[in-house]
LOLUM-601937 format. One record per residue: residue in three letters; x negated, y, z of N, C-alpha, C, O in turn. Coordinates in steps of 0.1 Angstrom, whole numbers, plus 5000, padded with zeros to 4 digits. Atoms other than C-alpha are relative to their C-alpha. Layout:
<nodes>
ALAXYZXYZXYZXYZ ...
</nodes>
This chain:
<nodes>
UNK500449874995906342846167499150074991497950024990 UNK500649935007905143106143498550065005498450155013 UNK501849994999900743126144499850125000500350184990 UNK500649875004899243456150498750034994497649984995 UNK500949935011897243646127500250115000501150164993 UNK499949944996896343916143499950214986499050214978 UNK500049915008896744276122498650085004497850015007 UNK500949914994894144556132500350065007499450075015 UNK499949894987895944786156500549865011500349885023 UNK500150124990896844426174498749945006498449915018 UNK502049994997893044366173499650095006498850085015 UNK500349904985892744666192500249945010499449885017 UNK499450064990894944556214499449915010499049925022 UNK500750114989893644226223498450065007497750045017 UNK501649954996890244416223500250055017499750015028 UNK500149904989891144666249500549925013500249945024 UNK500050054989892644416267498949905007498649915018 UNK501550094997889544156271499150135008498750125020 UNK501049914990887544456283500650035011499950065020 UNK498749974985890644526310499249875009498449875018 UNK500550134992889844166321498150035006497450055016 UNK501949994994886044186323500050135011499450125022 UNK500349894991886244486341500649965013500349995025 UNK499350044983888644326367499149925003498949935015 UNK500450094996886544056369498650045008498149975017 UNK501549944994883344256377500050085010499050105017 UNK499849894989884644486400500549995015500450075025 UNK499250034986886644306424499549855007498849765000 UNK500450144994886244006449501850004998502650085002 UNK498550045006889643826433500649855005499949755004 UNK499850184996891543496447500049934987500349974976 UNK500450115012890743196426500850024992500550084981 UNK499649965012893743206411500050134988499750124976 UNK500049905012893943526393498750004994498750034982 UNK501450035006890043466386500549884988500149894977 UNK500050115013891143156365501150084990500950084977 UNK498949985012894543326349499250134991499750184982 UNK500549875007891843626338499249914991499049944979 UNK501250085012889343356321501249954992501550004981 UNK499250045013891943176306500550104992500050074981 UNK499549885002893443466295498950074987499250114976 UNK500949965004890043586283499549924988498949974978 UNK500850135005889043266266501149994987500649984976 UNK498849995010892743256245499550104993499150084981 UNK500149845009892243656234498550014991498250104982 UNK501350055008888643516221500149964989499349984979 UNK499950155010890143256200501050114991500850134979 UNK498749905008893143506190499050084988499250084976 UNK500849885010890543746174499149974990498550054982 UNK500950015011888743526154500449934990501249854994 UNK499549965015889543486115500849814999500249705000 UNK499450104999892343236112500349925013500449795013 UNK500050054994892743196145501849955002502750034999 UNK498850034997896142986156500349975011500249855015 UNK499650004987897443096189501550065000501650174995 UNK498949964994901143136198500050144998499350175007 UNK499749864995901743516195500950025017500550105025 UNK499350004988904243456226499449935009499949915019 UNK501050074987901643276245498950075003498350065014 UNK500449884991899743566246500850065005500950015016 UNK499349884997902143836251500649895016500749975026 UNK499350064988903743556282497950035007497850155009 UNK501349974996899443576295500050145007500250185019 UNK499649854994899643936296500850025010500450065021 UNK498149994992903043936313499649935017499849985028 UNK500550084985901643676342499550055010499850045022 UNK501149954991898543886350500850095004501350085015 UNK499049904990900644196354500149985005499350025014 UNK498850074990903044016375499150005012499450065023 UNK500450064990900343876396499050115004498850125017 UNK500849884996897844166397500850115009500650155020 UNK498849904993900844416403500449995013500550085021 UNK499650014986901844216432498849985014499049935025 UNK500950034991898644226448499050135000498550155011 UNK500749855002896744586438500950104996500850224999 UNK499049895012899744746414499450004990498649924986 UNK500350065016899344806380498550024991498050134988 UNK501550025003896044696365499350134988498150154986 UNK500649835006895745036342499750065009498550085010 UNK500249914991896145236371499249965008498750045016 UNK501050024988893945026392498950034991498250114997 UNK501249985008891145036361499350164999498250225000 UNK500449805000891645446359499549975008498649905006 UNK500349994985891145446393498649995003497850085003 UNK501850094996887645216401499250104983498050144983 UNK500949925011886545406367499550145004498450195002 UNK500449874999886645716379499050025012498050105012 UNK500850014990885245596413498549994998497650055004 UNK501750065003881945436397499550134992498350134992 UNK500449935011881845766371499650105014498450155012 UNK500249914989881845996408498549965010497650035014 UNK501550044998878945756422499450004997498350015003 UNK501350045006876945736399499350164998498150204998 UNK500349844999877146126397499350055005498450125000 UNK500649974985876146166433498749935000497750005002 UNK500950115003873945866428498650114997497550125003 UNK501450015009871746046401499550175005498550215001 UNK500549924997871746386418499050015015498350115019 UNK500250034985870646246454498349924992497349924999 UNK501350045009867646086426499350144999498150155002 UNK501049905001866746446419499650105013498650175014 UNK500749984984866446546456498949985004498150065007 UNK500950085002864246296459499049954992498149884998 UNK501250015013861946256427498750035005498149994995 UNK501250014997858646326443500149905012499149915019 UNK500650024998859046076462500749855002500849775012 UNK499850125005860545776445499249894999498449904990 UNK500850105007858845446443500049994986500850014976 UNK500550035017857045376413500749894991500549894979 UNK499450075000859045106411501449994995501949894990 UNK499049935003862045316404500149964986499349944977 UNK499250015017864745236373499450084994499550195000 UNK500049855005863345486347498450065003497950134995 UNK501049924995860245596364498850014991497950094993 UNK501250015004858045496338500450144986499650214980 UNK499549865014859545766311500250155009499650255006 UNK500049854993860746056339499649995010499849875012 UNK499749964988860146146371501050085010501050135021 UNK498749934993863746276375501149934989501049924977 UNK498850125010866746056360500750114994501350094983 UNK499449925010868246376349499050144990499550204981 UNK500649935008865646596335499249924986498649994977 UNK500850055016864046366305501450044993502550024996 UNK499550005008865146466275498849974984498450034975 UNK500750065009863146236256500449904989499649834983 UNK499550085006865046066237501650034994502350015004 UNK498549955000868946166221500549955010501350025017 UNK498150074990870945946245499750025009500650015017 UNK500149934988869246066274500050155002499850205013 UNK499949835003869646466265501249945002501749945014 UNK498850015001872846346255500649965017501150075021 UNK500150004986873546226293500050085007500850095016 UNK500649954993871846456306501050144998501350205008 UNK499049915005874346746287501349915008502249985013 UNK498550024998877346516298499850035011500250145015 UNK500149914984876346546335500350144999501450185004 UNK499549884998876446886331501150055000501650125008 UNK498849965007879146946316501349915013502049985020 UNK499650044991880846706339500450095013501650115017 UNK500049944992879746916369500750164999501050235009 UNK499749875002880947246352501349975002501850055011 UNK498450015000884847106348499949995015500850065019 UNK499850024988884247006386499850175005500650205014 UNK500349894992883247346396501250134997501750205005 UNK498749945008885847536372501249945005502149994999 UNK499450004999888447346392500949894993501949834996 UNK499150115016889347106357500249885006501149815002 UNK500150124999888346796376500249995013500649885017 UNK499650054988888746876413501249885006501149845018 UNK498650064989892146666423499249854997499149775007 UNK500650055001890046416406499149965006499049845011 UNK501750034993886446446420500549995016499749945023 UNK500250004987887946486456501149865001500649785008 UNK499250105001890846206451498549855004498449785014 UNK501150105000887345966444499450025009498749925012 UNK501349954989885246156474500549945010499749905018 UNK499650034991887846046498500049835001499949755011 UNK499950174998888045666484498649975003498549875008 UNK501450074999884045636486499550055018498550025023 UNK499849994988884645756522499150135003498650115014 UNK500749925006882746076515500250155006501450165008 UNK499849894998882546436525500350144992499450204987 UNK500049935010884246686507499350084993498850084982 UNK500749915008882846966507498450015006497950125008 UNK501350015007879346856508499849934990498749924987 UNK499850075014880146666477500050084993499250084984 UNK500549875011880946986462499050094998498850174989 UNK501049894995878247166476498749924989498149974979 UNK500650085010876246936458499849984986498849954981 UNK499349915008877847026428499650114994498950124984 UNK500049895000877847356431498350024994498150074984 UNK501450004998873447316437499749944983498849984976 UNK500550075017873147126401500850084991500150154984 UNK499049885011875747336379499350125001499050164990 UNK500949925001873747636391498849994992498650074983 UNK501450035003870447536383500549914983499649844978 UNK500450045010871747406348499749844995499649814984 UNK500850125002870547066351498749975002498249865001 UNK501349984992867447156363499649955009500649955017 UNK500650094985865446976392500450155009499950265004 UNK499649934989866847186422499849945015500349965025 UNK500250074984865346956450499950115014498950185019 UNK500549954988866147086481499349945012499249985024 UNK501050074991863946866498498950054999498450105009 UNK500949925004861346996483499850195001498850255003 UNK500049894991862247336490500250025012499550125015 UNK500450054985862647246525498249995007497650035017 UNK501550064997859147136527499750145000499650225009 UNK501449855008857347446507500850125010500250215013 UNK499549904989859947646532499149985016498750065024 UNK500450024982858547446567501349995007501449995019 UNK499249974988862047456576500549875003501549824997 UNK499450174992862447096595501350005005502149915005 UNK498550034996865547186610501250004988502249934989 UNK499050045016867447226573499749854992500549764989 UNK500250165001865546906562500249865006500449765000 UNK499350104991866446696594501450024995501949924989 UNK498550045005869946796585500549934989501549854988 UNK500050075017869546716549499849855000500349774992 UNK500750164991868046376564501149935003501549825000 UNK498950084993870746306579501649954994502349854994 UNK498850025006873646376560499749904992500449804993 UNK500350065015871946196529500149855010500749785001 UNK500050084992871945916552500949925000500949795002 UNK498950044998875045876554501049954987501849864985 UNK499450005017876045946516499449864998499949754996 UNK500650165014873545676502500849905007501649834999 UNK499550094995874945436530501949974993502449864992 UNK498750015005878645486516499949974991500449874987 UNK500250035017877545516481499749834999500349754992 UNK500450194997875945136490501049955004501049864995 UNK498950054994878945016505501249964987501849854987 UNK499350035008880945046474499149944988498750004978 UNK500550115009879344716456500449964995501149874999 UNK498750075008881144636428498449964988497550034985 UNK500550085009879444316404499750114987500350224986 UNK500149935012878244466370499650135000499650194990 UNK500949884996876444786387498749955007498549955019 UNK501150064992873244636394498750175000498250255007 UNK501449874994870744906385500750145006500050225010 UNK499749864994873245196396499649945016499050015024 UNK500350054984872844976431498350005004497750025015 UNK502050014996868644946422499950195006499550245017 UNK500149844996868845356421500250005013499250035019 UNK499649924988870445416453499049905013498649965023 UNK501150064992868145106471498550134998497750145007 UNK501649965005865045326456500150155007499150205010 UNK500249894997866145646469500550065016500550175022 UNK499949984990867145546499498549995010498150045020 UNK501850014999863345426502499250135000498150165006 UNK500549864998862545756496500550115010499750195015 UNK499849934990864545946519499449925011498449985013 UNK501050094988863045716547498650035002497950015012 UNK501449975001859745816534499750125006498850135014 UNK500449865000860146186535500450015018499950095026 UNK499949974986861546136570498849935010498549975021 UNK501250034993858545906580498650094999497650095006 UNK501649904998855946176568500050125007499050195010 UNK499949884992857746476586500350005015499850085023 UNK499849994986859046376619499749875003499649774997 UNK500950124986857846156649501150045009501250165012 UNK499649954985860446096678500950154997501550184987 UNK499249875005862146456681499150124997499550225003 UNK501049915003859146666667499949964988500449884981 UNK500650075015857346676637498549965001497749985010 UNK501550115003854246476622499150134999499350254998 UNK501249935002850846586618500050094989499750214989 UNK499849975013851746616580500750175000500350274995 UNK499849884999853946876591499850135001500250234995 UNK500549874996852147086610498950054989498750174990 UNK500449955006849747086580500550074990499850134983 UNK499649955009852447196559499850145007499050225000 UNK499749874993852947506582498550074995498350154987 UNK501349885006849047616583500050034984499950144978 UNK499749945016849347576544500650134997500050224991 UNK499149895004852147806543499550135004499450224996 UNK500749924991850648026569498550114988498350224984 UNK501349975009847148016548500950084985500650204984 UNK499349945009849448116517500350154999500150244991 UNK499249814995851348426535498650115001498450224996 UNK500949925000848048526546499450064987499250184987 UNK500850025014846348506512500650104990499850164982 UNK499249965007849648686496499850155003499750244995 UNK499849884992849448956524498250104993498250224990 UNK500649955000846149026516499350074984498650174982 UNK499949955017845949046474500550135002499850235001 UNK498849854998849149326483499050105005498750204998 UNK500949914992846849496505499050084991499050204989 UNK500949965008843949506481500750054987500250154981 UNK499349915012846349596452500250175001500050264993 UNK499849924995847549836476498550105000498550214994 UNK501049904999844049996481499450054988499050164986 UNK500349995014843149966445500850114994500150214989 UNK499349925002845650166436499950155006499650244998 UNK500549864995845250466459498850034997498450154997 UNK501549965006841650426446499750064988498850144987 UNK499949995011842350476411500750195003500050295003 UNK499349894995844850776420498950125002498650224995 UNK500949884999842450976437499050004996498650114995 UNK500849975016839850936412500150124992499450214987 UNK499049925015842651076388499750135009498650185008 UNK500249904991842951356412499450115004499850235004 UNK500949935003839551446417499450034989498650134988 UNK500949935021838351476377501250125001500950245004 UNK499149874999841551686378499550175003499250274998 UNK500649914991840351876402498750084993498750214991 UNK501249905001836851966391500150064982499450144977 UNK500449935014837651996353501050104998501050174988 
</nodes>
């Protein structure tokens, strides 16, 4: 049986397939068997790729051929299952890192990241986090333009998800650029508890889904959404009590209150300043 000695676009090959495997292996809870025919499998395409190695050519290509078979008959075909969970973990982590900028005031310190930003998408301290921070956008723009919808809602429905507050969410970050747009925080500086209970609630529901879909080999996209579910729990423990709001609350309101007043009353004096000036002008007029 003729030894392989693999060429370079075959070295692709085996490459792209080894990373096929790892990715099945990290993503799914898999029956033993196919867990062993992916190691083995994995363990062969190792030996295949390195210099002088002597593996059967038809003892891979029969490998390949197995898993198909056996994957196919149990998910369908392992490309289409890999698109698939790719695109799902690319739509979480999306949601993930915008439901981060909701919340950024009031993240544990503890938080992935926290020690460089205070918002997982606004540093741009470094190339590969600009760079990020540009693909998100850009991301969100093909979604809003329509380019990516059958996509983005195909994934909203597998993470069990609501559409169009998925887009709406969307829509809130593509505006703003990439810019912190917390509407929690506008919530607050507004006083309006009944838009923030709702926001409370839905988000509630999201992070809980977004949590649900636990796939191996996402550990810190899973630390994020622990950390920010810690934080929406926060913001709902310092605003409401029961079916009312907290003390905190009601100091936000006199704040606001003390504000309007404060705002109302500059206008006023601008306003009098003004007519003061005026008739001044008026009277020199007048007498010269």
């Amino acid at each position: 049986m003729p030894a392989f000695h693999p060429s370079s676009a075959t070295r692709s090959w085996l490459q792209a397939r080894l990373e096929q495997y790892s990715d099945m292996l990290a993503s799914f809870t898999l029956t033993p068997l196919l867990q062993e025919q992916l190691r083995h499998a994995s363990a062969a395409f190792r030996i295949a790729l390195q210099d002088g190695a002597n593996i059967p050519s038809s003892e891979l290509v029969s490998l390949h051929t197995q898993i198909h078979a056996h994957w196919t008959s149990l998910f369908g075909t392992p490309t289409r299952t890999n698109l698939t969970l790719n695109r799902i973990h690319l739509i979480r982590e999306f949601l993930t890192r915008l439901l981060c900028e909701e919340y950024v005031s009031y993240l544990p310190s503890s938080f992935p990241g926290m020690k460089s930003t205070r918002g997982i998408l606004k540093s741009t301290k470094t190339l590969e986090e600009f760079r990020m921070r540009e693909y998100w956008i850009d991301m969100g723009k093909r979604m809003k333009a329509a380019e990516y919808l059958p996509e983005f809602d195909n994934s909203i429905l597998e993470l069990f998800l609501d559409i169009s507050q998925s887009r709406t969410k969307v829509e809130l970050y593509t505006s703003s650029n990439g810019k912190s747009h917390s509407q929690v925080d506008f919530f607050i500086g507004e006083c309006d508890w009944k838009g923030l209970a709702s926001m409370l609630k839905s988000d509630k529901e999201v992070i809980s889904k977004l949590g649900a879909f636990h796939a191996r080999g996402h550990e810190t996209l899973n630390q994020m959404l622990e950390g920010v579910e810690r934080a929406r729990d926060e913001v709902e423990r310092l605003f409401f009590e029961g079916l009312g709001v907290t003390a905190k609350a009601k100091a936000c309101e006199a704040e606001r209150e003390t504000r309007r007043r404060r705002e109302v009353e500059r206008e006023r004096a601008r306003v009098e300043s003004q007519r003061s000036r005026n008739g001044a002008k008026g009277f020199f007029r007048l007498e010269f």
